[in-house]
N, C-alpha and C positions, 0 to 999 in steps of 0.2 A: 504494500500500500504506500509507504513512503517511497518509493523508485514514480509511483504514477503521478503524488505528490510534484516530484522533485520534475518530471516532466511537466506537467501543467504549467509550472514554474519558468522552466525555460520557454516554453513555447508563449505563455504570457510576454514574456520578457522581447522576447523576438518580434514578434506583434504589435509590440508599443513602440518599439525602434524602426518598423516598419513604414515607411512613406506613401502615402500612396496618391496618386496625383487623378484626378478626376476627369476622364475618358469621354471624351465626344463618341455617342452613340450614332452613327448614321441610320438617318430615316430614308424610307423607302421615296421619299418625294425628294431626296434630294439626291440616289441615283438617278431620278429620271429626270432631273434637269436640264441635263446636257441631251435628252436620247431624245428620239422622235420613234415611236411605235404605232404604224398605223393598221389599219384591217384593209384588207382589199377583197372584196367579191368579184373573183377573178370568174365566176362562171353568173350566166344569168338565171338565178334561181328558179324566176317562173318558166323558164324553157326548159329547166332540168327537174321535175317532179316527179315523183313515180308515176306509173310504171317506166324502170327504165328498159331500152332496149338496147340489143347490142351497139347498132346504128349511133345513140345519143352515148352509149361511153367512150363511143371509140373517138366522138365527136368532144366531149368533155374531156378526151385524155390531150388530145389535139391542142385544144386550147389553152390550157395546162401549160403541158411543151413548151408552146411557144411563148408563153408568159417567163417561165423560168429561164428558157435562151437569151430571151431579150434581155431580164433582170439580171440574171446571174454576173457577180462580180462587180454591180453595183452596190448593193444593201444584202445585210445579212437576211435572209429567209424563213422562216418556219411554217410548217404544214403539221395542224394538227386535225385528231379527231378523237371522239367519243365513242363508246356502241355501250348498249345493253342489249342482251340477249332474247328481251323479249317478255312478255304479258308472264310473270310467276317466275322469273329467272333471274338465280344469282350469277347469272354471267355477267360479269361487266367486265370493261379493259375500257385505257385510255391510251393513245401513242401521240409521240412527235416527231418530226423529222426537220432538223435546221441544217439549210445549204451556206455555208461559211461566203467568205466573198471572196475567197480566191478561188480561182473558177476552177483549178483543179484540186482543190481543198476536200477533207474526208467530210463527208456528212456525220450529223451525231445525231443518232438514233437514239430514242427514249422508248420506254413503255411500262406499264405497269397494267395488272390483272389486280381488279378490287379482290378482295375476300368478302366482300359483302354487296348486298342489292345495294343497285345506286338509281338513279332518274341520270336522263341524258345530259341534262342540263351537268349535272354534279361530274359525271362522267369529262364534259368536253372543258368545264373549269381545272380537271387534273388534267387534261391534256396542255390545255394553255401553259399550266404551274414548270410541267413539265418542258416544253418549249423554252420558259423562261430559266430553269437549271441548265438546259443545254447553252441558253445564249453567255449565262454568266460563265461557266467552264468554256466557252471558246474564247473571252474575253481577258479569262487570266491567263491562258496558254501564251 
């Protein structure tokens, strides 16, 4: 019992001789000061509604394409998406896929499989989150 004594002791001691200097916390609004994050509906939603056909993916992949060729190596990129599995399903998954800007840069692929029922919505907000872990890891690279 006096050795634990005599340790509290010291560590008390150590502690009071301890300086500690008060640490700017960075807030999230003051990463994004510098940034510009915009959304782009790169497809036109009301021509793209279910039912789709092969005809309109091959035609959505098309446009797509060409959107990334023209983009790529200007701004960094990310492509996300959501799923739920369906009416009574614990399937869910979120992914993301961010194209760097150097045009022969590796892509970083993200993804996560919930362990629990999600809504789309909650689903395509972990894709986002996810997008934005991929943009800060290519950022400190």
């Amino acid at each position: 019992m006096s050795y634990l004594k005599y340790q509290a002791k010291v560590l008390k001691g150590v502690l009071e001789e301890l300086q500690l200097e008060p640490q700017h916390i960075v807030q999230l609004s003051e990463l994004m000061q510098e940034c510009k994050i915009t959304k782009n509906d790169i497809l036109d939603e009301g021509k793209f509604r279910k039912p789709l056909n092969k005809e309109s993916i091959r035609e959505a992949n098309n446009i797509i394409d060409e959107y990334v060729t023209r983009n790529r190596g200007k701004v960094i990129m990310a492509f996300t998406g959501g799923a739920v599995g369906g009416e009574c399903s614990d399937i869910c998954s979120a992914a993301s896929v961010l194209l760097p800007l150097e045009l022969h840069g590796k892509e970083i692929e993200k993804s996560e499989v919930l362990d629990k029922a999600a809504d789309p919505v909650e689903t395509e907000v972990i894709a986002i989150a996810l997008s934005l872990e991929s943009a800060i890891e290519y950022c400190q690279d």
